[in-house]
C-alpha positions as CSV (number, residue, x, y, z in Angstrom):
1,X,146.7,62.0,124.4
2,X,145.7,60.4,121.3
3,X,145.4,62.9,118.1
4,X,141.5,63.2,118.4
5,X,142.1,64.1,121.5
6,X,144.6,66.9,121.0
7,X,142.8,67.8,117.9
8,X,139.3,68.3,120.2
9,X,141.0,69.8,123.1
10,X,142.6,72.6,120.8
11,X,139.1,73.3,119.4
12,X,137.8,73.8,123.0
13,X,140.9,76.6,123.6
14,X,140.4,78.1,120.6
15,X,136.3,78.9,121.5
16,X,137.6,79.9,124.7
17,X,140.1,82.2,123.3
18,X,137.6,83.6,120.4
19,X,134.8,83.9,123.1
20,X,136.8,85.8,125.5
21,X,138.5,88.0,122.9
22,X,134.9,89.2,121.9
23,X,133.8,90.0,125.3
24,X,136.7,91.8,125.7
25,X,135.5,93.9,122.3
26,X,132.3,95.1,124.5
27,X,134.2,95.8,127.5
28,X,135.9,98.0,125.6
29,X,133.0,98.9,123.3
30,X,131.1,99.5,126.4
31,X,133.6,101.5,128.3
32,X,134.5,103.5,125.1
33,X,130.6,104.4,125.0
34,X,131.0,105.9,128.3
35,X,133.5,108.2,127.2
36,X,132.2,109.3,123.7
37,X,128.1,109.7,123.4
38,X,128.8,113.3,124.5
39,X,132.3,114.1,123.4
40,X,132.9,113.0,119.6
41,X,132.1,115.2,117.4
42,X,128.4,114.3,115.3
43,X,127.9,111.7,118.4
44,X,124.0,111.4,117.5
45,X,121.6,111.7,121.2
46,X,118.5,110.7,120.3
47,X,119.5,108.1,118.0
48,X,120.8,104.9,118.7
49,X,124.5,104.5,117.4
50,X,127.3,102.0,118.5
51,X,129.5,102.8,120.8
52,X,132.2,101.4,117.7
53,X,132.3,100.7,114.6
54,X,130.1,99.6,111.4
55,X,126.4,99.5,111.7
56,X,123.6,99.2,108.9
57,X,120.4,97.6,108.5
58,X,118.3,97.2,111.5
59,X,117.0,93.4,112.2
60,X,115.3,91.3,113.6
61,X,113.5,93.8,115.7
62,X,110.8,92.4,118.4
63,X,109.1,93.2,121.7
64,X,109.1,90.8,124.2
65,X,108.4,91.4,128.1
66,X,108.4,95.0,128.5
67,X,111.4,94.8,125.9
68,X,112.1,96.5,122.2
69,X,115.3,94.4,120.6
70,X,116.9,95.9,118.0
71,X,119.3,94.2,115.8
72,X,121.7,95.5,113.7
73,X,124.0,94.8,110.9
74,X,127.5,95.0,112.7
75,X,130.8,94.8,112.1
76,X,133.2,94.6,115.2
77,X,136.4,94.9,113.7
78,X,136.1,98.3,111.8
79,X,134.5,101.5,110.9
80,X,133.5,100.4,107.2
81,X,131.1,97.6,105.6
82,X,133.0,93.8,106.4
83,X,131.8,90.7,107.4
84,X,128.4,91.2,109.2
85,X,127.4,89.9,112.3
86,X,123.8,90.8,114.5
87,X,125.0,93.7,116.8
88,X,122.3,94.0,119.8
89,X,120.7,96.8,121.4
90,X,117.9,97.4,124.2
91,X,115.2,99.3,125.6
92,X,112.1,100.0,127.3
93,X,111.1,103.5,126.1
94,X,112.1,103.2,122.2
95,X,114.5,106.0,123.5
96,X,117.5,105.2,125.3
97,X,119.2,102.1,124.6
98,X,121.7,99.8,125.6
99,X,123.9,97.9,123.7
100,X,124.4,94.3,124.3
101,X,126.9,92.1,123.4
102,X,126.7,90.8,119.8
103,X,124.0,88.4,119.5
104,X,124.7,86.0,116.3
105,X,128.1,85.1,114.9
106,X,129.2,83.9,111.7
107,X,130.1,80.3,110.6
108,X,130.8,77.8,108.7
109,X,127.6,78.0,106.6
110,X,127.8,82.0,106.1
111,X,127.9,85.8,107.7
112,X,124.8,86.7,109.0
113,X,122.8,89.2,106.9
114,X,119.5,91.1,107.6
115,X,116.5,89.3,108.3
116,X,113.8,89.4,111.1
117,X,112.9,87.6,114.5
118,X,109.2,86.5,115.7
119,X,108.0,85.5,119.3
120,X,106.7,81.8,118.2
121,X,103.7,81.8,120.8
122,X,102.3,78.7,120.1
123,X,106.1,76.8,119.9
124,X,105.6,75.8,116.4
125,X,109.2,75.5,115.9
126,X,109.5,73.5,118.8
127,X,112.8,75.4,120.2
128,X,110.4,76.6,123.3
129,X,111.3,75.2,126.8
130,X,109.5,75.2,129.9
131,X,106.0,76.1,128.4
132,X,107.7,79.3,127.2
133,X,107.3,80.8,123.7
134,X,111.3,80.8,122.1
135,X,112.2,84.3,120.2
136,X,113.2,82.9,116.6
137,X,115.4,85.0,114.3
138,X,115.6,84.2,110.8
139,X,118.1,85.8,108.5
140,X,120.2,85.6,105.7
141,X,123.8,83.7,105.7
142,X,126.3,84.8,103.3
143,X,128.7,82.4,102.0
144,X,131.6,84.9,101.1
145,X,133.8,81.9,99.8
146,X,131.1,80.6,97.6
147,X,130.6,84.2,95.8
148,X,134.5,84.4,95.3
149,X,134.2,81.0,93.7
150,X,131.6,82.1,91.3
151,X,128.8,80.6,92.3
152,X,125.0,81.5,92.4
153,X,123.7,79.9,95.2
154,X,125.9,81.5,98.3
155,X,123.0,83.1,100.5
156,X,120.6,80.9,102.0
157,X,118.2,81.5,105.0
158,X,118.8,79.9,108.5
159,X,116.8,80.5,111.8
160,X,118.5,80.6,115.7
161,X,116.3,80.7,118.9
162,X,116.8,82.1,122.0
163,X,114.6,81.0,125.4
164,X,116.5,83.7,127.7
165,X,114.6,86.5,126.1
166,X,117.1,87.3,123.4
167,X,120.5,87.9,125.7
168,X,121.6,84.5,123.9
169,X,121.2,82.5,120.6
170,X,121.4,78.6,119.9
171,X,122.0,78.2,115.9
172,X,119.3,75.3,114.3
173,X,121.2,72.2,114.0
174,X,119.0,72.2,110.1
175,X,120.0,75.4,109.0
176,X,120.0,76.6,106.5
177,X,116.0,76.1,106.2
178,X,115.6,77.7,103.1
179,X,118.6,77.4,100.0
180,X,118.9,79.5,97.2
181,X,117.7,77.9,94.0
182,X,120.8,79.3,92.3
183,X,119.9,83.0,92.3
184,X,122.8,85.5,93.3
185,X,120.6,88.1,95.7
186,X,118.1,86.0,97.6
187,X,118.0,87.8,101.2
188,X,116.5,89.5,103.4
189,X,113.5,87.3,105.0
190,X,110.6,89.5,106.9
191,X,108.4,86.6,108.7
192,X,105.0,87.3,110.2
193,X,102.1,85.0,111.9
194,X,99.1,85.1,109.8
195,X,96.4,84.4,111.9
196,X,93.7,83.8,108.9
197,X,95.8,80.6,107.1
198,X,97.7,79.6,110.5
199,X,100.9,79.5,109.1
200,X,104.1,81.8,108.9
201,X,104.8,83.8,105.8
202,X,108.1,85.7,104.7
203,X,109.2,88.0,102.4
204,X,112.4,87.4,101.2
205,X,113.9,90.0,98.6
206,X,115.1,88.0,95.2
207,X,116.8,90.4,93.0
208,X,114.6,93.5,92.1
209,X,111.1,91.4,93.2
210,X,109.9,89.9,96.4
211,X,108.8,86.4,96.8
212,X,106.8,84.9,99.7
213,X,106.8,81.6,101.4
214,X,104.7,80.0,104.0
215,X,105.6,77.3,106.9
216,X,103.7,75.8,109.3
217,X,106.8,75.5,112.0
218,X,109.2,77.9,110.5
219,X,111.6,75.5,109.0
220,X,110.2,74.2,105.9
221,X,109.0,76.2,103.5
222,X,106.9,76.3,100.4
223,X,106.9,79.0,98.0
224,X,103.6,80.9,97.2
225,X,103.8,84.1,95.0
226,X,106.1,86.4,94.1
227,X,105.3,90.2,94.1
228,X,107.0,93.7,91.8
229,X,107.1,92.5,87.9
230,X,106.3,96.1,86.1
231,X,105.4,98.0,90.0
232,X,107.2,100.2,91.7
233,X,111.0,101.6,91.3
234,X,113.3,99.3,90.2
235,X,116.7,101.6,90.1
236,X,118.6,99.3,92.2
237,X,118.1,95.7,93.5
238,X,115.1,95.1,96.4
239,X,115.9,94.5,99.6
240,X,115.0,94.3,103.6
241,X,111.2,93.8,103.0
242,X,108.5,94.1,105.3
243,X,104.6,93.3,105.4
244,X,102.3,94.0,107.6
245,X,98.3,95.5,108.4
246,X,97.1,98.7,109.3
247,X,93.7,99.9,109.7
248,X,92.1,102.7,108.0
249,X,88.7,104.4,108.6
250,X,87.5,100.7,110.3
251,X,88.6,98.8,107.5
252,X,91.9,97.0,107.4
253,X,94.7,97.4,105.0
254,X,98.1,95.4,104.0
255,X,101.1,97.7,103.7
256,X,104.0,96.2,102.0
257,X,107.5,97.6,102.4
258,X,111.0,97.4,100.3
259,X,114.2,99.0,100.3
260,X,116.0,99.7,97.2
261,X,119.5,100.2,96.8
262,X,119.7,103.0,93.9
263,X,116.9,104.9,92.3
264,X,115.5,106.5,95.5
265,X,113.7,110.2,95.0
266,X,117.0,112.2,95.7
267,X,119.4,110.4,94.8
268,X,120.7,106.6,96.4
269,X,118.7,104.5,98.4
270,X,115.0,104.5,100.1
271,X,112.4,102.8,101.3
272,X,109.3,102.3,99.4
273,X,105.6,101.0,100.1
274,X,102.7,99.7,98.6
275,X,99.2,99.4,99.7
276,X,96.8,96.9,98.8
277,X,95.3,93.3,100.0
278,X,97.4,90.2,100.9
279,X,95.4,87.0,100.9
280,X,97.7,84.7,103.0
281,X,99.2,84.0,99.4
282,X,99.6,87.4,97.2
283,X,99.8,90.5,97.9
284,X,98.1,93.2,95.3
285,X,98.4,96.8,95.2
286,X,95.4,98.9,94.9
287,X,97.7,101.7,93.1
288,X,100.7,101.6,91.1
289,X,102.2,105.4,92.2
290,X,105.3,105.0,93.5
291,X,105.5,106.1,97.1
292,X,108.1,106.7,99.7
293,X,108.5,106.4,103.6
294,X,110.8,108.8,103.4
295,X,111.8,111.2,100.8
296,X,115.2,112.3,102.5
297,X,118.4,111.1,101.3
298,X,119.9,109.7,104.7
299,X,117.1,106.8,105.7
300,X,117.5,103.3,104.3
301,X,116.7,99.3,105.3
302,X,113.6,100.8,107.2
303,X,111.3,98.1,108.8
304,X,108.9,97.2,111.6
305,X,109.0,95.4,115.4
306,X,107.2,92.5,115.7
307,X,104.6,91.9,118.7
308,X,104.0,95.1,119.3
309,X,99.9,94.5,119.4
310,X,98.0,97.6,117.8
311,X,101.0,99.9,117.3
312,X,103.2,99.4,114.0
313,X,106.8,101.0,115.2
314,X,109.6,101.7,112.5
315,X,113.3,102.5,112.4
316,X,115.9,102.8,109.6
317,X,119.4,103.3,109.4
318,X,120.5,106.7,109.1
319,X,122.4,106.7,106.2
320,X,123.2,106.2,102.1
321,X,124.4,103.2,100.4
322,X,126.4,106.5,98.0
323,X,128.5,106.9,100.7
324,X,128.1,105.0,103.6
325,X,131.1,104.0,104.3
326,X,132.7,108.1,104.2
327,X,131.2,109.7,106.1
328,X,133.9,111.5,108.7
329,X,133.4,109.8,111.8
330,X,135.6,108.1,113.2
331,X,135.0,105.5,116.3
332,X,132.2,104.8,114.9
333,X,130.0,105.3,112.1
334,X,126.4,105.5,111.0
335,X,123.2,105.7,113.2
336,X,119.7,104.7,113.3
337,X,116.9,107.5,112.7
338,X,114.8,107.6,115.8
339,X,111.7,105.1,116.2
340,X,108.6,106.1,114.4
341,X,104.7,105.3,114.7
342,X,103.3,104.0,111.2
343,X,99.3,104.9,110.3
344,X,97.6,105.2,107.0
345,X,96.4,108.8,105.7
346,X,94.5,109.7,103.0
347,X,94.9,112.4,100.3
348,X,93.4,113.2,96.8
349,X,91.8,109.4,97.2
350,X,94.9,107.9,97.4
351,X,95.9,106.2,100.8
352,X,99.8,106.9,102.0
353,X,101.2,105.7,105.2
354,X,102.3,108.5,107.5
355,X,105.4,108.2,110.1
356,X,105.8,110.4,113.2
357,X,108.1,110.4,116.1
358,X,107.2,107.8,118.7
359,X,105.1,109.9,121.7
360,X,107.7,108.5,124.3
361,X,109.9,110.8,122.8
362,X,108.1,113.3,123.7
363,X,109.0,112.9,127.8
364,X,112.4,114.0,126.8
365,X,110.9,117.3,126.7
366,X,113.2,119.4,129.0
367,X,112.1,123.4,128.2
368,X,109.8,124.8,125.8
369,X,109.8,128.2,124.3
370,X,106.9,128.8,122.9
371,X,105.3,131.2,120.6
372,X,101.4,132.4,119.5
373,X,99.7,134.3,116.8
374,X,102.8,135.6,115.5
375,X,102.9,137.6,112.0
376,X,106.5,137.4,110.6
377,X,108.0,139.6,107.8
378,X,111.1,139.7,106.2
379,X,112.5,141.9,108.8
380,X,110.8,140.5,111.6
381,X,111.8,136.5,112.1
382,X,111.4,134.1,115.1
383,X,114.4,132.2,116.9
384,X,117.4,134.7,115.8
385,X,118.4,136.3,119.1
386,X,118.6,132.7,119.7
387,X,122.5,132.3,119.5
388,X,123.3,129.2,122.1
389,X,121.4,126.0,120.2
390,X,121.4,123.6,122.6
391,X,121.1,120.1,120.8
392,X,119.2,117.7,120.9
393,X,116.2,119.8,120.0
394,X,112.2,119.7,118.2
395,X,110.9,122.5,116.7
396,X,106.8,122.3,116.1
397,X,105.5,124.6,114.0
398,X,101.4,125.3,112.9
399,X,101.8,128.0,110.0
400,X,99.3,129.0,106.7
401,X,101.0,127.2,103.5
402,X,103.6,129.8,102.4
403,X,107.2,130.0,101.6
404,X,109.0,130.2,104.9
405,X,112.8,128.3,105.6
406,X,114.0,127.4,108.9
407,X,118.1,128.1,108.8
408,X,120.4,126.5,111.3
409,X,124.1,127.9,111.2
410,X,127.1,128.5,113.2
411,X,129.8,131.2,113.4
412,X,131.6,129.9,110.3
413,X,129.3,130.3,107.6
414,X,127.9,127.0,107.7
415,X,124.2,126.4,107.3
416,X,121.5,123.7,106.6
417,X,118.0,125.2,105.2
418,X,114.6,123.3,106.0
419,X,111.8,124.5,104.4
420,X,108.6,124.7,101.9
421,X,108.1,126.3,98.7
422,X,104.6,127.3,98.0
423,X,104.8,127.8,93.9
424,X,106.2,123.9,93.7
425,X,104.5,122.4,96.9
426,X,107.3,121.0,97.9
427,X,109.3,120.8,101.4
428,X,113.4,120.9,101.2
429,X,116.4,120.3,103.1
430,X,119.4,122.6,101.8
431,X,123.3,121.1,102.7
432,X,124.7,122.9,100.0
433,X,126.5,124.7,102.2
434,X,126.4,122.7,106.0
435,X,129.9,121.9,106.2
436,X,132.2,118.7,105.3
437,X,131.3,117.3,102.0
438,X,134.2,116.2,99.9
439,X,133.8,112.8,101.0
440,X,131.9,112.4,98.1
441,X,130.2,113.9,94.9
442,X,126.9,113.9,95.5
443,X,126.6,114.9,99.0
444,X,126.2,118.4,99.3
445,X,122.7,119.3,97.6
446,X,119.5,120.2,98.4
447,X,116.8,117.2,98.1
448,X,112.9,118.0,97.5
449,X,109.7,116.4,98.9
450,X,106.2,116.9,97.9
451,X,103.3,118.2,99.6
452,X,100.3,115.8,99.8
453,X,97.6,117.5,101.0
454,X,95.4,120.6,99.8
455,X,94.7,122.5,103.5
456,X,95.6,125.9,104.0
457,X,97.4,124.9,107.2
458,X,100.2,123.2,107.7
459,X,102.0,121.3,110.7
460,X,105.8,120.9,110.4
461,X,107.8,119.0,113.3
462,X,111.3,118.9,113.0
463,X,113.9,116.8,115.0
464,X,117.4,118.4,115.3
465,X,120.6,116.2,116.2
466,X,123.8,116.8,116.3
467,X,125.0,115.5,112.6
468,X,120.8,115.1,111.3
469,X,117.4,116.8,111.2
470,X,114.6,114.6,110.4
471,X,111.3,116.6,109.6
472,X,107.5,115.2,109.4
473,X,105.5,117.5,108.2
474,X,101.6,117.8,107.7
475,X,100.7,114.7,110.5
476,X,103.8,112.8,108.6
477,X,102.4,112.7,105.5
478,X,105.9,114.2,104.2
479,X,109.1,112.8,105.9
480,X,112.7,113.9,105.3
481,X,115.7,112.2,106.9
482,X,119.2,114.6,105.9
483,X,122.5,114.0,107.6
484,X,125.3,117.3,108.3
485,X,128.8,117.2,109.1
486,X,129.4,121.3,109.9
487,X,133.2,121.9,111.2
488,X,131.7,123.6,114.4
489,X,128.6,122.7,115.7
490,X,125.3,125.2,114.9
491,X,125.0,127.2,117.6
492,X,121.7,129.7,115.5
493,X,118.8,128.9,114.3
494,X,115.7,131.3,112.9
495,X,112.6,131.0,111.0
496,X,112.4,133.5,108.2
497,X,109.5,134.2,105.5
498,X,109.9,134.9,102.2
499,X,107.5,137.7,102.6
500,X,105.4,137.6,105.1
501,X,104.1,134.3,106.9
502,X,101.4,133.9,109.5
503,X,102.4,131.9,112.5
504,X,99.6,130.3,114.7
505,X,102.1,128.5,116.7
506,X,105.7,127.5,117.4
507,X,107.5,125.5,119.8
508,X,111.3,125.0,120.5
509,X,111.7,122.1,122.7
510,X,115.1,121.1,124.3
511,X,115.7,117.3,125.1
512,X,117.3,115.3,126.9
């Protein structure tokens, strides 16, 4: 056998032996998932979270025959940040999932970073087979040798397609498709159709601005504007960006979406949006207030599915760039907050995007508890001879606007405090005191929303895991995402007013 030869044949092992070790990792990943969803302690159940290890950013989400993909920022090899690859999950009710083996690997040109994935209908790319539109991802590949060498220009964009519906990705032979012209963060690429100029455009995040591009076939691209000089908060660098229309009162709107990784409105990172016109080329925003998603401390790297017709469907990771990486879990760590339905609201003649709970959640309704025309006083509250909490739960509540505070605890003191102060019109979530925080500094504290609209009534729905409550109040005008690590599970939970409060109706909902 001539060197070549040997040389060759050894290659083919060693992808035999690389490819079968990771299928081994989702055996066991798989298997382990089995055994841990309802076991290990802070296991989220309505949330997506791997069955091991890291997870971040969601990607390269898209629905595609009957399907929602989600793709994540995964590391397979440990519970902290590392070399990323696309972890993979699916489902058909935005609900339950299923993970699936780990969809894109690095190489030689880079680890694969966020970015998004498109169904390319009319085979502009030219990866479709058999009269079939290909599913096209395009993300970010990070040189990690090229940054330790000092240079500038180590992430670059590069595409992969898949015509098996996702379950597996082919690599372009041209990648990358899109090279950094020397500047240190340039990530992140959101692509969209635009039906009006025919063309594809993405938003890739360069530093703390955005700047798009347009392609007629998604591999060539020319640059045609660049968006956030003197807008918006700049505490941190922009990432994960996202564009996309929504109508509002028959008239139709561009939303434009970006993460930032410090600077958010308690502390850490966010996700922030503008609203305004994009013209195929630029995108303008009709107001310069700075405006959050969510005002929580615990979602991040939130963005939208693609193909999803008239609904715009968003998910974030469940977590904080502050501490990420601490949090005490152990097989795994970090979640996904569950899906939510985007739509534009309006308030004070501003216009703010709104985010609710997808309504397929709502068939994991199991029993409901509810209660009408209730007038509460200090010594008269709602929920407290409630002492087995059975999580998940909801909690929907129609109330007049007055100081009230919803207080989950457990038998060791611990306790988490939702709820709305009157005098500041603002809501709140309290961890002060909810259980394990020394894993870092800034953790335990209580993290303030405002109140954007002026009625005397007020809606508050509030999503209860077992390590996260997520509240939307007033038709999601308001959204909080917090995070809790309590010793023992809360087993209480009660509604108390500071005075007096008048309840037109409550719900406690247990799902599945």
């Amino acid at each position: 056998m001539t060197v070549k030869r040997r040389y060759l044949f050894a290659g083919r092992i060693n992808t035999v032996l690389t490819a079968l070790y990771f299928c081994l990792i989702q055996l066991a990943a798989s298997a382990q998932q089995k055994q841990v969803v309802h076991d290990e302690q802070y296991r989220p159940l309505i949330h997506f979270s791997p069955a091991a290890h890291w997870i971040n950013d969601p990607n390269g989400m898209v629905y595609y025959n009957g399907v929602y993909h989600l793709f994540f920022q995964y590391h397979p090899y440990s519970s902290v940040w590392g070399p990323m690859h696309w972890g993979h999950a699916t489902s058909t009710d935005l609900v339950h999932w299923k993970e699936q083996p780990i969809a894109i690997y690095p190489d030689s040109i880079g680890t694969i970073f966020s970015g998004s994935a498109v169904v390319d209908k009319n085979n502009t790319s030219g990866f479709g087979k058999n009269h079939q539109p290909p599913l096209v991802a395009i993300f970010t590949q990070h040189n990690e040798q090229g940054e330790k060498n000092g240079r500038n220009d180590f992430q670059n964009q590069s595409l992969a397609y898949s015509n098996d519906g996702g379950k597996t990705w082919t690599k372009y032979s041209g990648n990358p498709v899109l090279r950094s012209p020397g500047i240190r963060d340039f990530r992140d690429p959101k692509v969209m159709w635009h039906e009006a100029t025919k063309k594809w455009i993405m938003a890739l995040a360069v530093v703390d601005k955005i700047y798009f591009y347009s392609s007629p076939d998604l591999k060539s691209w020319t640059k045609e504007s660049d968006f956030g000089e003197g807008i918006g908060a700049h505490g941190g660098v922009w990432e994960c960006p996202d564009l996309f229309p929504l109508s509002y009162m028959g008239k139709t709107y561009w939303v434009f979406v970006v993460n930032i990784g410090s600077g958010g409105p308690n502390g850490g990172s966010a996700t922030q949006y503008f609203v305004g016109d994009f013209d195929g080329k630029k995108f303008s925003s009709h107001s310069k207030k700075i405006k959050w998603i969510d005002y929580g401390p615990d979602e991040y790297a939130g963005v939208t599915w693609s193909n999803t017709g008239n609904r715009r469907l968003f998910i974030g990771w469940m977590s904080n760039w502050m501490y990420g990486n601490v949090v005490p879990t152990t097989t795994w760590r970090n979640a996904m907050t569950v899906a939510r339905e985007l739509s534009l609201k309006e308030s004070d003649y501003e216009l703010y995007v709104a985010s609710t709970p997808v309504a397929e959640l709502n068939k994991t309704a199991m029993v409901v508890t509810t209660w009408n025309n209730a007038l509460l006083t200090q010594k008269k509250s709602l929920l407290k001879a409630n002492q087995n909490l059975q999580l998940p739960c909801r909690i929907n509540i129609e109330t007049v606007a007055d100081d009230f505070v919803i207080r989950l605890s457990n038998k060791e003191g611990e306790e988490v405090l939702i709820g709305y102060s009157k005098e500041q019109k603002q809501y709140y979530i309290d961890r002060t005191k909810a259980g394990i925080s020394n894993f870092h500094q800034n953790f335990a504290a209580k993290h303030t929303a405002p109140r954007f609209t002026n009625n005397n009534m007020q809606t508050v729905s509030i999503l209860i895991d077992a390590s996260s409550v997520e509240l939307f109040a007033d038709d999601g005008l308001t959204v909080m995402t917090s995070l809790y690590f309590p010793v023992q599970a809360y087993s209480s939970i009660e509604l108390i007013p500071a005075k007096e409060l008048q309840v037109k109706k409550m719900e406690l909902v247990r799902l599945k």
